[in-house]
PDB file of N, CA, C and O in Angstrom:
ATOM      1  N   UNK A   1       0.851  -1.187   0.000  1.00  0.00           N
ATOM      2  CA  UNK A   1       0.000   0.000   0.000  1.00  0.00           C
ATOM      3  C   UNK A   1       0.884   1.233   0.000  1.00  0.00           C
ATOM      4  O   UNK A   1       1.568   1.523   0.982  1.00  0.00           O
ATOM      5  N   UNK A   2       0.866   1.885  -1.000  1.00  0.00           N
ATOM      6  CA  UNK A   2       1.505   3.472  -1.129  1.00  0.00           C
ATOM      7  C   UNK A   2       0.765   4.448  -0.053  1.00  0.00           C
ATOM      8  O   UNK A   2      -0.369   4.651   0.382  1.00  0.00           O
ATOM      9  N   UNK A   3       2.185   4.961   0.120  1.00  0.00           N
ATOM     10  CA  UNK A   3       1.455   6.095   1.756  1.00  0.00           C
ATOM     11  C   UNK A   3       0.293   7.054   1.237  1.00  0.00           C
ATOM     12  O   UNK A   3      -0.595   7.341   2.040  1.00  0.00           O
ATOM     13  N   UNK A   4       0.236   7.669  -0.310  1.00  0.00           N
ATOM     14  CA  UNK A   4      -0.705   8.033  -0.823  1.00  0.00           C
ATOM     15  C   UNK A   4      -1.882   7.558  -1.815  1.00  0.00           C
ATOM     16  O   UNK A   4      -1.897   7.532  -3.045  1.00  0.00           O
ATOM     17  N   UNK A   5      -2.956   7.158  -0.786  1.00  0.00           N
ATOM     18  CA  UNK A   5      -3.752   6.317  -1.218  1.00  0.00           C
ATOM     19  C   UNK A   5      -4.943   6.590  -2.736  1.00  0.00           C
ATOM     20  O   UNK A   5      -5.639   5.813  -3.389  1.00  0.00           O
ATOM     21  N   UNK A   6      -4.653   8.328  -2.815  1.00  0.00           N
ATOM     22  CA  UNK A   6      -4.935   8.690  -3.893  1.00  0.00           C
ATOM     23  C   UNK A   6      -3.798   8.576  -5.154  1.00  0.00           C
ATOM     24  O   UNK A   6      -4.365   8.980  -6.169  1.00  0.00           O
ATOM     25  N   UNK A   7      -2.924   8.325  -5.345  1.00  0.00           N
ATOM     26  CA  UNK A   7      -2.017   8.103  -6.170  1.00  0.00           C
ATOM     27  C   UNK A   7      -2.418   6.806  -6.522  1.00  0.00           C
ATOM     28  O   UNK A   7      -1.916   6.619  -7.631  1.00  0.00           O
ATOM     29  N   UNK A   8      -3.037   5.822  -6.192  1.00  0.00           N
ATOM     30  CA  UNK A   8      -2.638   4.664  -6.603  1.00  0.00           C
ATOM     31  C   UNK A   8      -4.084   3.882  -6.678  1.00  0.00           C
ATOM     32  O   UNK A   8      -4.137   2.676  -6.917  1.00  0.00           O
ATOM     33  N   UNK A   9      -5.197   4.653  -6.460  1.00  0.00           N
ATOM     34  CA  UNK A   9      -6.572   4.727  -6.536  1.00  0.00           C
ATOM     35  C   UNK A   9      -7.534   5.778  -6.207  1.00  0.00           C
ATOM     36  O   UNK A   9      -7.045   6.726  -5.592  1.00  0.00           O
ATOM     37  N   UNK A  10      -9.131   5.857  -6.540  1.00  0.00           N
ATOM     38  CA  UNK A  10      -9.384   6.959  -6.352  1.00  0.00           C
ATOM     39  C   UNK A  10      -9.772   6.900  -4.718  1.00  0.00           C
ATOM     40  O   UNK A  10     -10.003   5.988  -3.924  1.00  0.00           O
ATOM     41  N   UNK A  11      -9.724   8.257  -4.652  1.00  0.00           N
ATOM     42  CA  UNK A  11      -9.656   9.138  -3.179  1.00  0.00           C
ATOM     43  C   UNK A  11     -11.294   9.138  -2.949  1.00  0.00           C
ATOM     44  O   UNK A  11     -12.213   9.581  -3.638  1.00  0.00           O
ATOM     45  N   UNK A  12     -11.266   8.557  -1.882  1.00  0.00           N
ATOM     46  CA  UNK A  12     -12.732   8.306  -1.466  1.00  0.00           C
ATOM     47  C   UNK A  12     -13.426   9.710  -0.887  1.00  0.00           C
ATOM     48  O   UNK A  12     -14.606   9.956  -1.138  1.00  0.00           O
ATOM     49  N   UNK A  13     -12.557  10.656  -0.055  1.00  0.00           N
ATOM     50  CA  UNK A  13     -12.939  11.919   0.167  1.00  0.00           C
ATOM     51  C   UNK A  13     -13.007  12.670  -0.954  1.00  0.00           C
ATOM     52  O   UNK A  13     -13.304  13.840  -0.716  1.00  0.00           O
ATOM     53  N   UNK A  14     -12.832  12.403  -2.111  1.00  0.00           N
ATOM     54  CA  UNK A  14     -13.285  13.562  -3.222  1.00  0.00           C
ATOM     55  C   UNK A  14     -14.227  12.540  -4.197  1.00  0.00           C
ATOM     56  O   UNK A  14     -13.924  12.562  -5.390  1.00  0.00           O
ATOM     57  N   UNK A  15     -15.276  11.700  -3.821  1.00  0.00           N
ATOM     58  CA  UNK A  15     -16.535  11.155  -4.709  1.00  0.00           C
ATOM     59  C   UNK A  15     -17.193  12.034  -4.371  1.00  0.00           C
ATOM     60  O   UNK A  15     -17.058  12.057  -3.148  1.00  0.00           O
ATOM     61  N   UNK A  16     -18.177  13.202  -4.804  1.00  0.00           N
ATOM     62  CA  UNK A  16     -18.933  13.744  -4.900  1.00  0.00           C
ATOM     63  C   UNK A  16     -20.140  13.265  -4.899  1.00  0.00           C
ATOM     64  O   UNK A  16     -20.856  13.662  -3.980  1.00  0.00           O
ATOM     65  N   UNK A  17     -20.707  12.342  -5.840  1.00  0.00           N
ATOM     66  CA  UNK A  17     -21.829  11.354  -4.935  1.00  0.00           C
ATOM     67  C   UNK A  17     -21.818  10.344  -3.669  1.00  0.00           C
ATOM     68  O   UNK A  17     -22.667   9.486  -3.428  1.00  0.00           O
ATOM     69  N   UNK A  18     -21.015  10.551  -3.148  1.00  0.00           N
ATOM     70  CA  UNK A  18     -21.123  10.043  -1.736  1.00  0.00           C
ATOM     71  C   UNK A  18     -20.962  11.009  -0.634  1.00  0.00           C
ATOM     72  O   UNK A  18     -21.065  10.566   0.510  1.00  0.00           O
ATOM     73  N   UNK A  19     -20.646  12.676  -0.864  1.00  0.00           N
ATOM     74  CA  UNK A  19     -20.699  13.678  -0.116  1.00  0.00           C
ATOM     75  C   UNK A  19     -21.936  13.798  -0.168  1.00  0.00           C
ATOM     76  O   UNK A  19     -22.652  13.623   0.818  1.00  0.00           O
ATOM     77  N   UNK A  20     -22.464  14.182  -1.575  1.00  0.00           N
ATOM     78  CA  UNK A  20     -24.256  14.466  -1.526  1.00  0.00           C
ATOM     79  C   UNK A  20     -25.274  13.555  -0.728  1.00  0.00           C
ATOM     80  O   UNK A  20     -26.223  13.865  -0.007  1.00  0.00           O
ATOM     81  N   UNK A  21     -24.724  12.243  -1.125  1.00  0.00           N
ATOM     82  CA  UNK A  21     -25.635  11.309  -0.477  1.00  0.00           C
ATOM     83  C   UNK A  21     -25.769  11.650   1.202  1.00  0.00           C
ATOM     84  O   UNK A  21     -26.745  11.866   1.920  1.00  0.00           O
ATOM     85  N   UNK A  22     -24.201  11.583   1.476  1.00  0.00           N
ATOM     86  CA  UNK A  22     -24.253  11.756   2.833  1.00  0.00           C
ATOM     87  C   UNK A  22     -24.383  12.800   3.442  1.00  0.00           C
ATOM     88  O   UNK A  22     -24.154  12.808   4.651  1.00  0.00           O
ATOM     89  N   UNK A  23     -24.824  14.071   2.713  1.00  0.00           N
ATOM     90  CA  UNK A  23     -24.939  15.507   3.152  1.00  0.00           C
ATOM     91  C   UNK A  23     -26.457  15.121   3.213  1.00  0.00           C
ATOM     92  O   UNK A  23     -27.010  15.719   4.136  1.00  0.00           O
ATOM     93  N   UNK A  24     -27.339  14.259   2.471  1.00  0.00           N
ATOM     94  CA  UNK A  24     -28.701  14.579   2.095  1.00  0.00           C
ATOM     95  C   UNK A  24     -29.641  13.679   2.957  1.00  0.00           C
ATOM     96  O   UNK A  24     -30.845  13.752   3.205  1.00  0.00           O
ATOM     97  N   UNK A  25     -28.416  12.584   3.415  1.00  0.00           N
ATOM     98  CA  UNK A  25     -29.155  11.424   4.678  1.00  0.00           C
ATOM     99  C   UNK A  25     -29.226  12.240   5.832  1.00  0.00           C
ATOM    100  O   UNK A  25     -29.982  12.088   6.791  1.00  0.00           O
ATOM    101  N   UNK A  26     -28.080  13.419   5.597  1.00  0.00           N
ATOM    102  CA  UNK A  26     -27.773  13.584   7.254  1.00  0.00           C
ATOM    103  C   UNK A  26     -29.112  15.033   7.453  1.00  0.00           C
ATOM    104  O   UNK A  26     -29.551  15.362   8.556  1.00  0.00           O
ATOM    105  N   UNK A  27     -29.428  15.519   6.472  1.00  0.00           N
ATOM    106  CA  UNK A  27     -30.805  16.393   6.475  1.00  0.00           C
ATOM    107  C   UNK A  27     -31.903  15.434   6.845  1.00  0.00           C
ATOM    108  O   UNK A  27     -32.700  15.501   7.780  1.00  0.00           O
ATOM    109  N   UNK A  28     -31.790  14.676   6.057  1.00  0.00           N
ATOM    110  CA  UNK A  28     -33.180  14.184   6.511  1.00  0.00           C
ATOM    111  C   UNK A  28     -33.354  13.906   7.640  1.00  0.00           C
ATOM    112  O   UNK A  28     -34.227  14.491   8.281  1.00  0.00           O
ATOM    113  N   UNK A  29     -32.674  13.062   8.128  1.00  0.00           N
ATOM    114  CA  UNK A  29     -32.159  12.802   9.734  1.00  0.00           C
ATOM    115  C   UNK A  29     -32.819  13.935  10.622  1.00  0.00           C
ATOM    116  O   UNK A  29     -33.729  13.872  11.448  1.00  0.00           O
ATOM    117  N   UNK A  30     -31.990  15.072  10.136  1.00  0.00           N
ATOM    118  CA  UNK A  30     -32.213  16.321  10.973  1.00  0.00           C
ATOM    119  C   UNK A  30     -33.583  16.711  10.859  1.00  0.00           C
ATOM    120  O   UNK A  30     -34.283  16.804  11.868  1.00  0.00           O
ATOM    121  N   UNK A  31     -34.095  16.984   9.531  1.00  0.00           N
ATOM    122  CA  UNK A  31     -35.589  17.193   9.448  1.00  0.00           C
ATOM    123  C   UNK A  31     -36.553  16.577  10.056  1.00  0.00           C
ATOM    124  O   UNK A  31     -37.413  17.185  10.693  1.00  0.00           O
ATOM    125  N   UNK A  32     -36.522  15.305   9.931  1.00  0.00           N
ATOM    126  CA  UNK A  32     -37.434  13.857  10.640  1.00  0.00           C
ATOM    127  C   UNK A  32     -37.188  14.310  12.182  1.00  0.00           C
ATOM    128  O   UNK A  32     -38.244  14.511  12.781  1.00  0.00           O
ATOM    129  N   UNK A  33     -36.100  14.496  12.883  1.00  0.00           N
ATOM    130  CA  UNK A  33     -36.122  14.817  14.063  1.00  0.00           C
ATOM    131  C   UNK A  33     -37.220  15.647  14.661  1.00  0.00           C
ATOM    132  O   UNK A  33     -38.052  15.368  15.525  1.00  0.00           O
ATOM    133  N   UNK A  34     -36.987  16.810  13.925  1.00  0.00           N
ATOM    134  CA  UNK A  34     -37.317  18.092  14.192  1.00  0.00           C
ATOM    135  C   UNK A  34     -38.561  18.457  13.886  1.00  0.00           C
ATOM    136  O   UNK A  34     -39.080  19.428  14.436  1.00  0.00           O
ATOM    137  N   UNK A  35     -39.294  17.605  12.823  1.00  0.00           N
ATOM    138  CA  UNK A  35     -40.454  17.156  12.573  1.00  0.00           C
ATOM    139  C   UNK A  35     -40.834  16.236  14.079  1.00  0.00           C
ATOM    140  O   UNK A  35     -41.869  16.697  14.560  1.00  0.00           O
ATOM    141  N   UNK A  36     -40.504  15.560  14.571  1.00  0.00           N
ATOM    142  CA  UNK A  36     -40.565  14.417  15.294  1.00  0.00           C
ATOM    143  C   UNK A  36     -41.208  15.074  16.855  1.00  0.00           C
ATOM    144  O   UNK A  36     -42.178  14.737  17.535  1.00  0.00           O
ATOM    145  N   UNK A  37     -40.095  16.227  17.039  1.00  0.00           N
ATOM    146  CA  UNK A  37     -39.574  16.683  18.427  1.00  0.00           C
ATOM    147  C   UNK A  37     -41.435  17.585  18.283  1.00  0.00           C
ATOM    148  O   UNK A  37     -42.402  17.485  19.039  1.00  0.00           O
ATOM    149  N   UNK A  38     -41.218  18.568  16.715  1.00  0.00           N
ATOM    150  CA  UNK A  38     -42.427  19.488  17.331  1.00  0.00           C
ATOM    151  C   UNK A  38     -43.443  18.993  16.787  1.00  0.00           C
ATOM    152  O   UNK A  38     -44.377  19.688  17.187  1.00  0.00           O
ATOM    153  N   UNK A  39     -43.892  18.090  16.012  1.00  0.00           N
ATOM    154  CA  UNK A  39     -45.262  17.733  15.828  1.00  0.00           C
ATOM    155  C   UNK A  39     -45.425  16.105  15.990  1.00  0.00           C
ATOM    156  O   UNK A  39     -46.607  15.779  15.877  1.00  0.00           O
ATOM    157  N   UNK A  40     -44.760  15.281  16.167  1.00  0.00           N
ATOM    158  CA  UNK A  40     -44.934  13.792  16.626  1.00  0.00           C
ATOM    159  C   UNK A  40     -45.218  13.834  17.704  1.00  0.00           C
ATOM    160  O   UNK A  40     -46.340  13.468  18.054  1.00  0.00           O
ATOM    161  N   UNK A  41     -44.072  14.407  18.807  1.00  0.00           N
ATOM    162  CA  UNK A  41     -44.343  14.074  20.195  1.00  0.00           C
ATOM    163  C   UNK A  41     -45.797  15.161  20.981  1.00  0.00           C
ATOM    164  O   UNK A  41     -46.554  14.785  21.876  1.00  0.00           O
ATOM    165  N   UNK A  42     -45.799  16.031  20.535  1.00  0.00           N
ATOM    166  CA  UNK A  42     -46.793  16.165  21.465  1.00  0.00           C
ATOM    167  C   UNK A  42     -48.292  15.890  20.844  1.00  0.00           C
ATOM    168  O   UNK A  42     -49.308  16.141  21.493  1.00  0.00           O
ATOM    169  N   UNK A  43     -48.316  15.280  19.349  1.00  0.00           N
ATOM    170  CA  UNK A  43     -49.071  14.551  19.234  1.00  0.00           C
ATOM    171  C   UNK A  43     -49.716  13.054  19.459  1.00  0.00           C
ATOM    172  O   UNK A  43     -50.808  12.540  19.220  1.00  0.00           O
ATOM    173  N   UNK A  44     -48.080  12.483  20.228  1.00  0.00           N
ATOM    174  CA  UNK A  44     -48.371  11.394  20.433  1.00  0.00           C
ATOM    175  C   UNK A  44     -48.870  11.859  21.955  1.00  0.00           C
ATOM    176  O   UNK A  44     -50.099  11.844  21.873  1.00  0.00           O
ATOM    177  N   UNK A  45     -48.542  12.218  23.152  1.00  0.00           N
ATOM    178  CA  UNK A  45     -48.597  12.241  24.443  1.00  0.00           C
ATOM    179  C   UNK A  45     -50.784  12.803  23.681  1.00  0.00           C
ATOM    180  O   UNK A  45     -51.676  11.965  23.810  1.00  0.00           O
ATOM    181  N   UNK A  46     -51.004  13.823  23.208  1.00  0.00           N
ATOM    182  CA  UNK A  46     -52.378  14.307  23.155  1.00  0.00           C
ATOM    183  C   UNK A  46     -52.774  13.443  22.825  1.00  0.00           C
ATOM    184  O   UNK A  46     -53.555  13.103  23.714  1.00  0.00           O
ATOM    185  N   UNK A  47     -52.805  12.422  21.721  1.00  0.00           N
ATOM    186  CA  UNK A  47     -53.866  10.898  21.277  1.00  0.00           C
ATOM    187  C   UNK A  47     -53.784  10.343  22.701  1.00  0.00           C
ATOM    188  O   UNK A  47     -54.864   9.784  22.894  1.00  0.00           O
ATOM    189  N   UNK A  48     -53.063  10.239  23.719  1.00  0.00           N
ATOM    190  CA  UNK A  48     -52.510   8.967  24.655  1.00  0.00           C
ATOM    191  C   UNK A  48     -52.946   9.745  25.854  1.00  0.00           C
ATOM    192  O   UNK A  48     -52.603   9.452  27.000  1.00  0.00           O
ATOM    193  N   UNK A  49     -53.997  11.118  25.422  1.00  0.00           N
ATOM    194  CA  UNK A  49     -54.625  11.511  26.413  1.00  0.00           C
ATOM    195  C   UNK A  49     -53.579  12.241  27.795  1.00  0.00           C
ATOM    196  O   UNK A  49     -54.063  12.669  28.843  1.00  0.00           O
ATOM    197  N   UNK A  50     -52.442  12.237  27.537  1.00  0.00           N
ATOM    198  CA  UNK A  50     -51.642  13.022  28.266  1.00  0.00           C
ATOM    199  C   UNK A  50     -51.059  14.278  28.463  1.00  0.00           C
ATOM    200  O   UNK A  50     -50.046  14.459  29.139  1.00  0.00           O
ATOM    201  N   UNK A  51     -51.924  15.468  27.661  1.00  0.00           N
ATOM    202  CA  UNK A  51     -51.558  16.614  26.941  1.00  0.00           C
ATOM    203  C   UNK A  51     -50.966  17.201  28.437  1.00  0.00           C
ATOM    204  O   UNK A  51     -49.757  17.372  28.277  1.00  0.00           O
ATOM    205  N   UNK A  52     -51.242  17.459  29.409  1.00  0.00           N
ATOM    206  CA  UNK A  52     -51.048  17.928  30.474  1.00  0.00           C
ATOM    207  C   UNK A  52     -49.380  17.479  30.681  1.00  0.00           C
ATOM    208  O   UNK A  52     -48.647  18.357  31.135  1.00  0.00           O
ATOM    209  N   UNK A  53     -48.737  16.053  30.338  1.00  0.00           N
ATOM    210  CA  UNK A  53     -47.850  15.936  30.696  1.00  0.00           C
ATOM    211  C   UNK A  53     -46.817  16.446  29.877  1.00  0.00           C
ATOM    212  O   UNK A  53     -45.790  16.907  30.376  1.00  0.00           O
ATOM    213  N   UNK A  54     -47.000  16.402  28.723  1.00  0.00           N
ATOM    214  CA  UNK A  54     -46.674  17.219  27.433  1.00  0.00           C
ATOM    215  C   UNK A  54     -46.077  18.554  28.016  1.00  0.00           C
ATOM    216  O   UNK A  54     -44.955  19.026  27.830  1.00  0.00           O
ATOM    217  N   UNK A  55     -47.297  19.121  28.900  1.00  0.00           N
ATOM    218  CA  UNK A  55     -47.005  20.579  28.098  1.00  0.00           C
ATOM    219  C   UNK A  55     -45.748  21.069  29.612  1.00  0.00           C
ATOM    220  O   UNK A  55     -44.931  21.981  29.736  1.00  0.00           O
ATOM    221  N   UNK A  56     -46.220  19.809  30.605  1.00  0.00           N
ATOM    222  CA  UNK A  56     -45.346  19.635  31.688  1.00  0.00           C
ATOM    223  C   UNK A  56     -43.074  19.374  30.985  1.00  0.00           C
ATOM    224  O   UNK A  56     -42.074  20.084  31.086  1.00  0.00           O
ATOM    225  N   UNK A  57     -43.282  18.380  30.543  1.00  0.00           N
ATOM    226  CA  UNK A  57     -42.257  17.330  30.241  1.00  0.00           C
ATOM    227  C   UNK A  57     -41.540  17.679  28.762  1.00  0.00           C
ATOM    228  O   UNK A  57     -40.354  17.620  28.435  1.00  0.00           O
ATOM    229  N   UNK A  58     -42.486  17.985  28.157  1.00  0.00           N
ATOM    230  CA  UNK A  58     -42.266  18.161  26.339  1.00  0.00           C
ATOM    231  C   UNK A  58     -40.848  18.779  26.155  1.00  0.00           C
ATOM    232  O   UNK A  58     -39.855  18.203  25.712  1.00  0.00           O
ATOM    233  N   UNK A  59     -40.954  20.079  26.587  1.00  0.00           N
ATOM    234  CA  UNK A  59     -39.560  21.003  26.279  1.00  0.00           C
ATOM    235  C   UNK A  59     -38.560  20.491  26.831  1.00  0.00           C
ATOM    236  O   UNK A  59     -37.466  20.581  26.272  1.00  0.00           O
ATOM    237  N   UNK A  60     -38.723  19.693  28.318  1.00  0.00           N
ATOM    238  CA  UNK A  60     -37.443  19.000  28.803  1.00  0.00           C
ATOM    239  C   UNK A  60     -36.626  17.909  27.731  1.00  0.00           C
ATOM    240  O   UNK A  60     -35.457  17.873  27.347  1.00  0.00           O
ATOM    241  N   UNK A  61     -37.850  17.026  27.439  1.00  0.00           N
ATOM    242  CA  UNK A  61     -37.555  16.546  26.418  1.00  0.00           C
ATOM    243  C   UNK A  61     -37.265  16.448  24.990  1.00  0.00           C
ATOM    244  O   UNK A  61     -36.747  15.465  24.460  1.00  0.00           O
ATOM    245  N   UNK A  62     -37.607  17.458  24.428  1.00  0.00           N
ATOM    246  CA  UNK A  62     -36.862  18.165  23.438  1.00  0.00           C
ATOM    247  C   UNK A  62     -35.341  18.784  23.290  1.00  0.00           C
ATOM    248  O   UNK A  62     -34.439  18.871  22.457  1.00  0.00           O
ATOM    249  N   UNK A  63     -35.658  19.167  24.685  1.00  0.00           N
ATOM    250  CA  UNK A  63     -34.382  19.908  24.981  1.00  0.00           C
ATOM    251  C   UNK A  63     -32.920  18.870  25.094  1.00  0.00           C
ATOM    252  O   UNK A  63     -31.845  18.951  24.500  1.00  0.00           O
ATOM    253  N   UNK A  64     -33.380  17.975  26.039  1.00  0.00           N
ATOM    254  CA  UNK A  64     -32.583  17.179  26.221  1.00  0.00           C
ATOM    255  C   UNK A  64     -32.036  16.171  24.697  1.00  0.00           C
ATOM    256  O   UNK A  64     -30.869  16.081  24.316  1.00  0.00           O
ATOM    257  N   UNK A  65     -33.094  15.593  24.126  1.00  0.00           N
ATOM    258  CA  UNK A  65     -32.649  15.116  23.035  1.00  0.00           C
ATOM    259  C   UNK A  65     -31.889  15.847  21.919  1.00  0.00           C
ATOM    260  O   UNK A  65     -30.920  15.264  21.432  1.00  0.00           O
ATOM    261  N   UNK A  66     -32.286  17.274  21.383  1.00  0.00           N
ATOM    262  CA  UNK A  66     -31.520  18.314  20.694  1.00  0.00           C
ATOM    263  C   UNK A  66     -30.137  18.067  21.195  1.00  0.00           C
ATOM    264  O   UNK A  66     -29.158  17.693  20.550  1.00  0.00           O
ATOM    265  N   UNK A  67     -30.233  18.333  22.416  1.00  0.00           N
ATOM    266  CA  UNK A  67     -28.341  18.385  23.120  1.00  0.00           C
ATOM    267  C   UNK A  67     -27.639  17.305  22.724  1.00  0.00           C
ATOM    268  O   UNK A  67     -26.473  17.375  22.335  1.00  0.00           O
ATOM    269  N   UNK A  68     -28.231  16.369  22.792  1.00  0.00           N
ATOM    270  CA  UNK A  68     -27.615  15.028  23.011  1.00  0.00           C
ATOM    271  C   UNK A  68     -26.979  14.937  21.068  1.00  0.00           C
ATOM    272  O   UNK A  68     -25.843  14.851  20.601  1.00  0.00           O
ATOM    273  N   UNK A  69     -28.073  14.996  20.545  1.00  0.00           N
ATOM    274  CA  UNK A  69     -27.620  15.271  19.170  1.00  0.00           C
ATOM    275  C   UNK A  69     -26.418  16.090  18.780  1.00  0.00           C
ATOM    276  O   UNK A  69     -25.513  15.567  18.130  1.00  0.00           O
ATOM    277  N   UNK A  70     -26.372  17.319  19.140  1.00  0.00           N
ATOM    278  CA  UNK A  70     -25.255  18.406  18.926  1.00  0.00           C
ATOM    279  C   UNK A  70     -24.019  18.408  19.742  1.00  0.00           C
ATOM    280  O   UNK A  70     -23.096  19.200  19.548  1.00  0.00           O
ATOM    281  N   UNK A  71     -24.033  17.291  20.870  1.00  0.00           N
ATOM    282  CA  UNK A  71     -22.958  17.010  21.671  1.00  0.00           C
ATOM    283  C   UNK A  71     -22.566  15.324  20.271  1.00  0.00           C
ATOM    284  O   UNK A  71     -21.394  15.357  19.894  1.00  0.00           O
ATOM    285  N   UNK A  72     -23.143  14.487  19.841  1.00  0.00           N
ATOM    286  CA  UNK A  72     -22.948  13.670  19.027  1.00  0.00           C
ATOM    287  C   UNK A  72     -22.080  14.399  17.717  1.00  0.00           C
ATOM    288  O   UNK A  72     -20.958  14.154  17.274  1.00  0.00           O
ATOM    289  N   UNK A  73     -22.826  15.117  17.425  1.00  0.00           N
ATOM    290  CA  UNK A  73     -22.025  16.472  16.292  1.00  0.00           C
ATOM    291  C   UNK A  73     -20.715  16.990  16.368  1.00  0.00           C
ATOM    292  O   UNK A  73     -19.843  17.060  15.501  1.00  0.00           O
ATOM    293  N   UNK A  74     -20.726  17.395  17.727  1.00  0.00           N
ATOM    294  CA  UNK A  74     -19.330  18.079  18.098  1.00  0.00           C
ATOM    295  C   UNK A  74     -18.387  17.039  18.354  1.00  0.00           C
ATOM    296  O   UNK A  74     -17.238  17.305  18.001  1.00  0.00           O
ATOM    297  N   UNK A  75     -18.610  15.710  18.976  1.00  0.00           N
ATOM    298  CA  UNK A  75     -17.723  14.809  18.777  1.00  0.00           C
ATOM    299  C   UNK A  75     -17.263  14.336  17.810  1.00  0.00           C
ATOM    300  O   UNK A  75     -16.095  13.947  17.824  1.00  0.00           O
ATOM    301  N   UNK A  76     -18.115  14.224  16.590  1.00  0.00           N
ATOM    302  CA  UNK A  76     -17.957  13.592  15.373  1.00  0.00           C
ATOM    303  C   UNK A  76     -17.049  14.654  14.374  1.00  0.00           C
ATOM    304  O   UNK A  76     -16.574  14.450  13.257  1.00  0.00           O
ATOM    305  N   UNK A  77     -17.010  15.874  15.248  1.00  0.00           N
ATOM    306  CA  UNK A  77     -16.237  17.346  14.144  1.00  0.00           C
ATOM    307  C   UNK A  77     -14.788  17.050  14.778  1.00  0.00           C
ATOM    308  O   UNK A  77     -13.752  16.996  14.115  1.00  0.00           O
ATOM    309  N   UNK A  78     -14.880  16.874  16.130  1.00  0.00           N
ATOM    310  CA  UNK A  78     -13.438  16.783  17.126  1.00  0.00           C
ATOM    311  C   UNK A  78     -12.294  15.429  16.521  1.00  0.00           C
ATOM    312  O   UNK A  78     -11.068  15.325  16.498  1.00  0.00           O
ATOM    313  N   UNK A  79     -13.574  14.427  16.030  1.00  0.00           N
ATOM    314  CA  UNK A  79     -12.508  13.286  15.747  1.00  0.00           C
ATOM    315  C   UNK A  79     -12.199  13.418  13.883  1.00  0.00           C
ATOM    316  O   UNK A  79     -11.443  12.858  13.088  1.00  0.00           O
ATOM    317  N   UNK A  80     -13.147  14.369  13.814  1.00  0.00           N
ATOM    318  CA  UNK A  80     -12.681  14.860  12.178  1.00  0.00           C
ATOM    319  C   UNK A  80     -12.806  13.477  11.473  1.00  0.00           C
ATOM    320  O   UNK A  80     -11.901  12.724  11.111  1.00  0.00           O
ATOM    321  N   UNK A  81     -14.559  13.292  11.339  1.00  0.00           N
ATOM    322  CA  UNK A  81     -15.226  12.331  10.746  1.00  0.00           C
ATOM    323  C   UNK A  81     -16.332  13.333  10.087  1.00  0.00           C
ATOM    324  O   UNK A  81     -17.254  12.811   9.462  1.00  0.00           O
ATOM    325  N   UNK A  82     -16.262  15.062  10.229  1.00  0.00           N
ATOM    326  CA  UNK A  82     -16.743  15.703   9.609  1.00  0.00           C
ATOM    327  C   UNK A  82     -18.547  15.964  10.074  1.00  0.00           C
ATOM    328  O   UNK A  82     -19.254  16.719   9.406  1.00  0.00           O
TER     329      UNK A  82
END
């Protein structure tokens, strides 16, 4: 194996359809969440007759899951996996 792995095949960090792909999974991801956080969950707790706990619990839980995501983010920038 040559120390330069683009010299001697192609360079997997410059496929351009596999940046898009993976720029366009990682939206959706984000969208579906965020879809998830403000109109799933406190639609699920209101069908399940719990709106009260919702309006108690909801933001904690939003809150908390958002973080948890953007602390996942910042690790994934720190180990420069982008």
């Amino acid at each position: 194996m040559h120390f330069w792995p683009s010299i001697t095949g192609p360079n997997p960090y410059n496929d351009k359809k596999a940046n898009m792909l993976n720029i366009k999974t990682k939206m959706l991801f984000f969208m579906g969440s965020v879809l998830f956080l403000v109109i799933g969950l406190p639609l699920l707790f209101f069908v399940l007759g719990h709106g009260e706990a919702y309006v108690t619990w909801g933001p904690w839980i939003s809150a908390i899951a958002l973080m948890l995501w953007l602390l996942m983010d910042v690790d994934k920038i720190r180990r420069g996996k982008g």
